[in-house]
C-alpha positions in Angstrom: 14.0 164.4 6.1 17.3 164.5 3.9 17.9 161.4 2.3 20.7 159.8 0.1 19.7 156.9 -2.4 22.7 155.2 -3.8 22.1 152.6 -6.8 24.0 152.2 -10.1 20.7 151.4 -12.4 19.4 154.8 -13.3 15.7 153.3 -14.1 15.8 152.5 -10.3 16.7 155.6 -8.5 14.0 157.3 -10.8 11.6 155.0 -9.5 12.8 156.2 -6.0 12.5 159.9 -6.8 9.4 160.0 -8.2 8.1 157.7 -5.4 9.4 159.5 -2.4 8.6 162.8 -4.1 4.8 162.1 -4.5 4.8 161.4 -0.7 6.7 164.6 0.0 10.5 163.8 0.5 11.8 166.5 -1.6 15.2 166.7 -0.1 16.2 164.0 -1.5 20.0 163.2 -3.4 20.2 160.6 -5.5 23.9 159.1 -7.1 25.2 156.5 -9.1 27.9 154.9 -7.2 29.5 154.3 -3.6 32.5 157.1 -4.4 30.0 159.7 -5.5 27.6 159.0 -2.1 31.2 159.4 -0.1 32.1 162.9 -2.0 28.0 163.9 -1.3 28.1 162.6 2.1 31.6 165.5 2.9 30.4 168.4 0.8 26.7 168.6 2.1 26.2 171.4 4.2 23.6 169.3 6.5 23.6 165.8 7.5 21.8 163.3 5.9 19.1 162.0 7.6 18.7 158.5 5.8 20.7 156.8 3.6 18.9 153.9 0.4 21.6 151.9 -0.9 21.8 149.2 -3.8 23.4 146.1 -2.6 25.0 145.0 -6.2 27.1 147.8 -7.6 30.2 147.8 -9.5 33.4 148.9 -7.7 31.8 149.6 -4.2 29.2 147.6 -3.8 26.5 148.4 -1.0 28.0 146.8 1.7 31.3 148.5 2.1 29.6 151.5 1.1 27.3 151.0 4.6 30.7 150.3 6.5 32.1 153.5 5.5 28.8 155.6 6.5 29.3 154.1 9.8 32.1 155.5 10.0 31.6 158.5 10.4 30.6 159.8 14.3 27.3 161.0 12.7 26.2 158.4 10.9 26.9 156.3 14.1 23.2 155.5 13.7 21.3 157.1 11.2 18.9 154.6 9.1 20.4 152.7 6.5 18.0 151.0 4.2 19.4 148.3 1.7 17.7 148.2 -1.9 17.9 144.2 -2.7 16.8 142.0 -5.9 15.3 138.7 -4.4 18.3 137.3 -5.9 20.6 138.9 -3.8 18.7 137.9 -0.2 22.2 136.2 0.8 23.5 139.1 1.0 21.0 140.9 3.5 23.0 139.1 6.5 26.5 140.9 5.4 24.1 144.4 5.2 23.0 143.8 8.6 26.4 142.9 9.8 27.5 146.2 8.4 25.1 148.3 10.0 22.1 148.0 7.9 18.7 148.7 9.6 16.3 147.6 7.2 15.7 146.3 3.3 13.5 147.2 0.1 13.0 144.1 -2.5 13.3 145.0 -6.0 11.3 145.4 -8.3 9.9 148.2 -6.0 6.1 148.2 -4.5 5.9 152.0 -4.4 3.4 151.3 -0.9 6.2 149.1 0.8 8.8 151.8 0.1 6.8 154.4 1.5 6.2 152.4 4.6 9.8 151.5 4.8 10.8 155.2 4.8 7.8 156.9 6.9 9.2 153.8 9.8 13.3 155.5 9.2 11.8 158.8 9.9 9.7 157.8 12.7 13.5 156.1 14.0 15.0 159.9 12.3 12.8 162.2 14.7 13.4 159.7 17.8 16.9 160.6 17.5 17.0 163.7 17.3 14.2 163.8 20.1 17.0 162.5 22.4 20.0 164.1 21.4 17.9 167.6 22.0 17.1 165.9 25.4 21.2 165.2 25.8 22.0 168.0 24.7 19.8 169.9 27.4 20.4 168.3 30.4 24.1 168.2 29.5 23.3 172.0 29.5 21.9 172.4 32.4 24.4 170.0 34.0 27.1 172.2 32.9 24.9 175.2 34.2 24.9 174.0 37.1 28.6 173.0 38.0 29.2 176.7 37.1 27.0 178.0 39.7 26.9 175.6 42.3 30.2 176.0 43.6 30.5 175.3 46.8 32.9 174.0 49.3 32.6 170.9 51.0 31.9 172.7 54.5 29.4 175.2 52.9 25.4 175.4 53.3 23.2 175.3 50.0 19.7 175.4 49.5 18.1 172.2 48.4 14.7 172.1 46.7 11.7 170.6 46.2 12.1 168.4 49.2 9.3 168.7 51.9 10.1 170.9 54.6 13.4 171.9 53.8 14.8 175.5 54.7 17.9 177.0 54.1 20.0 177.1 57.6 19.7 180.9 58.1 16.3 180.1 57.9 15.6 177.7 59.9 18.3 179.5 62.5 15.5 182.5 62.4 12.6 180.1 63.1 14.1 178.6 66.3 15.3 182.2 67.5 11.5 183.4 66.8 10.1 180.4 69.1 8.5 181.5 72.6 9.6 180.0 75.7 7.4 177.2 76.1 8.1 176.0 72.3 11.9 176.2 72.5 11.4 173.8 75.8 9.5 171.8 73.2 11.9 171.5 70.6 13.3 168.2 69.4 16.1 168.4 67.0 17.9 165.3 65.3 21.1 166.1 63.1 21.7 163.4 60.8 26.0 163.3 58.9 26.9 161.4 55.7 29.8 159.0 56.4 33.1 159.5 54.4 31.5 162.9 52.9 34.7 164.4 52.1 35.9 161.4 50.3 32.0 161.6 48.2 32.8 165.5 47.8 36.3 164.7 46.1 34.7 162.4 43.6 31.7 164.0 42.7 30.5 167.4 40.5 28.7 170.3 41.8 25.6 168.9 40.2 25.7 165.3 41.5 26.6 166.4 44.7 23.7 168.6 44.6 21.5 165.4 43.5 23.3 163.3 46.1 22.4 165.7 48.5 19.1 165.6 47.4 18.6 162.1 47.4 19.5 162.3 50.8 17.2 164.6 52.3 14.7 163.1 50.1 15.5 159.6 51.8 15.1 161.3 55.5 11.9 163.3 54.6 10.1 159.7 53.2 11.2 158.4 57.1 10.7 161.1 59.3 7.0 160.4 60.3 6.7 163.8 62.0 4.1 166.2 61.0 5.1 169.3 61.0 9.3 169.7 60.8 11.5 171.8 59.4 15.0 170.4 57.7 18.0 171.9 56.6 21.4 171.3 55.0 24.1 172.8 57.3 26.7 172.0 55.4 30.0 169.0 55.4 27.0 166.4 54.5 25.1 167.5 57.7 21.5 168.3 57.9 19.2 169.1 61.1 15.4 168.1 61.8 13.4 170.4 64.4 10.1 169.8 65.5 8.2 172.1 67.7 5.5 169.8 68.6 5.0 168.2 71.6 3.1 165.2 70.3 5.7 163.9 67.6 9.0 162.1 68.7 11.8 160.6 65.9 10.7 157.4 65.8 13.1 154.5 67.1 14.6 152.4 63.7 14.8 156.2 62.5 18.6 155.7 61.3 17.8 151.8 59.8 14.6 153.0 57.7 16.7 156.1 56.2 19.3 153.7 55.1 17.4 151.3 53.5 15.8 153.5 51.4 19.2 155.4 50.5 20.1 151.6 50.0 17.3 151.2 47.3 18.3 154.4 45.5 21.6 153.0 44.6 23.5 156.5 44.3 26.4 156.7 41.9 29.6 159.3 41.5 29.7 160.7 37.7 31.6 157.8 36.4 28.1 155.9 37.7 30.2 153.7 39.9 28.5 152.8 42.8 28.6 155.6 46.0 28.2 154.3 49.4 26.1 156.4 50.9 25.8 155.7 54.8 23.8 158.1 57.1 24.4 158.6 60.5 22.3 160.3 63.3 23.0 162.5 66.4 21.0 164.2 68.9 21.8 166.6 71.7 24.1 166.2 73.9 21.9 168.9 75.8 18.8 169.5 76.2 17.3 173.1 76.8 17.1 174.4 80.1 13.5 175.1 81.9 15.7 178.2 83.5 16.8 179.3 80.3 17.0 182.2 79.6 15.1 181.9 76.0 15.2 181.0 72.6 18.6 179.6 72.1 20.7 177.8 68.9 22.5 176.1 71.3 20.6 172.6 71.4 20.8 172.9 67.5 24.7 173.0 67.6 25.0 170.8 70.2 22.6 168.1 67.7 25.3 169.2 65.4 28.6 168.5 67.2 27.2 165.1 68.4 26.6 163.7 64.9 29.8 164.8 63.7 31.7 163.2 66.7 29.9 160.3 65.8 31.3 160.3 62.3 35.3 161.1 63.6 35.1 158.2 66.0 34.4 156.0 63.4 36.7 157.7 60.5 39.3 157.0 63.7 38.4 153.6 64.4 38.5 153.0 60.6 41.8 154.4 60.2 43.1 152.3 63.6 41.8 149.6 61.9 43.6 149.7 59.0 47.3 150.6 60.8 46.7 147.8 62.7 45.6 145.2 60.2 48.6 147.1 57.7 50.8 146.6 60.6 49.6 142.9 61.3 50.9 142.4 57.3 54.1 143.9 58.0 54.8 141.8 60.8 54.0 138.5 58.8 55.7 139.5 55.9 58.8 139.8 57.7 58.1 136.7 60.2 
């Protein structure tokens, strides 16, 4: 750990070298005034880690000298420890006002500087534990936008949700299905209200996690055994199920949206996002005389969901003329 100690009595900073040496800080500046610990502070090379500063020194004392670390973007929060004569305890409030974390007495007890120190590294290494952490998911965020581009009406492949395929995938399984299964088929599309609105306001990587949250929330309701899910693109995803025992069960739609409810999703300025579901099914079912496996009661699970979600972006939209025109009319009545 680098570390600055700042006092003007040169009998104390030795104390503080020797003392901090024997327990192996050995990068470890030590000045005799607030203006030199400013001129240190911009030619180091590295950061300091931790700063000890005398309270009572001429000139600067340790108080405006603590103002000015802070400062600086990088010393935002690095520990600042104030070296105090019992005498001078009046002044530990101002310290603390100016950013101080914590206070050595003088005359110094070697042990309870060491411990003072040893608990600023512990606070040191915790910082830097989460910047790395920052640093990487900012990373990986940024990773992300650059290769999940996509277009609102494009299909991506979400993972590590049960069941779920990519469309071309799941287009392959129902094409592969005999006769008897494809009569069997039960397919549910489910469409995210407003998505183009959500899709505007939100990065490729939220609306990746959005999306994810989503088909997380369905999976957790679904109560089918064996299903297979896909996103299909324009906040649309399908459900099939083969089997003839399971069926979507009734509050479907109500238990998806309570538990979207309860994950309280957010755009990137983490300002609450709306996130309403909606759910379609068929408009056809599949023919005992047809010919065989067919996409068709797929897109038709498709078209009906999406329906549902224009008829209410138009009765929305009537709404709103209406109510805008009821305003008019009053305003100039």
């Amino acid at each position: 750990m680098k570390i600055l100690a700042v006092d003007d009595d040169v009998i104390g900073l030795e104390i503080v070298a020797k003392t901090l040496k024997a327990v192996g800080y050995n990068d470890l500046t030590v000045v005799s005034s607030g203006a030199e610990a400013l001129e240190q502070i911009d030619l180091s090379p590295q950061p300091f880690d931790c700063f000890l500063l005398d309270i009572q020194m001429p000139e600067m004392d340790g108080i405006e000298l603590c103002t000015k670390i802070r400062q600086f973007d990088e010393y935002k929060s690095s520990p600042i420890l104030m070296i105090t004569a019992m005498t001078e305890r009046k002044h530990i409030e101002g310290a603390f006002i100016a950013g101080a974390n914590d206070y050595i007495n003088k005359p110094f007890d070697p042990l309870e500087l060491t411990v003072r120190v040893r608990l600023a590294e512990k606070l040191v290494n915790s910082q830097k534990a989460s910047a790395s952490k920052e640093l990487l998911v900012d990373s990986m965020n940024t990773d992300i936008d650059n290769i999940l581009q996509f277009t609102v009406r494009e299909t991506i492949e979400i993972k590590n949700v049960p069941s779920m395929v990519e469309k071309l995938a799941l287009e392959n399984y129902l094409l592969q299905l005999s006769h008897k299964k494809t009569l069997q088929t039960k397919i549910a599309a489910f469409a995210i209200k407003d998505f183009e609105k959500i899709f505007e306001r939100t990065s490729p990587s939220s609306m990746y996690c959005l999306l994810s949250d989503v088909a997380d929330a369905i999976a957790k309701n679904i109560d089918i055994i064996n299903y297979l899910m896909s996103y299909c693109g324009s906040g649309i995803f399908t459900c099939v199920t083969t089997s003839d025992d399971n069926e979507y069960p009734v509050d479907l739609e109500q238990s998806i949206q309570s538990t979207l409810d309860e994950m309280k999703t957010s755009y990137n300025d983490d300002a609450f996002c709306d996130v309403t579901l909606l759910l379609g099914f068929p408009s056809k079912s599949t023919s005992l005389w047809s010919s065989g496996p067919s996409l068709e009661p797929m897109h038709s699970a498709l078209e009906a969901v999406d329906n549902i979600r224009s008829r209410l972006a138009r009765k929305e939209q009537n709404k709103v003329s209406y109510d805008l025109l009821k305003y008019n009319r009053q305003a100039a009545g």
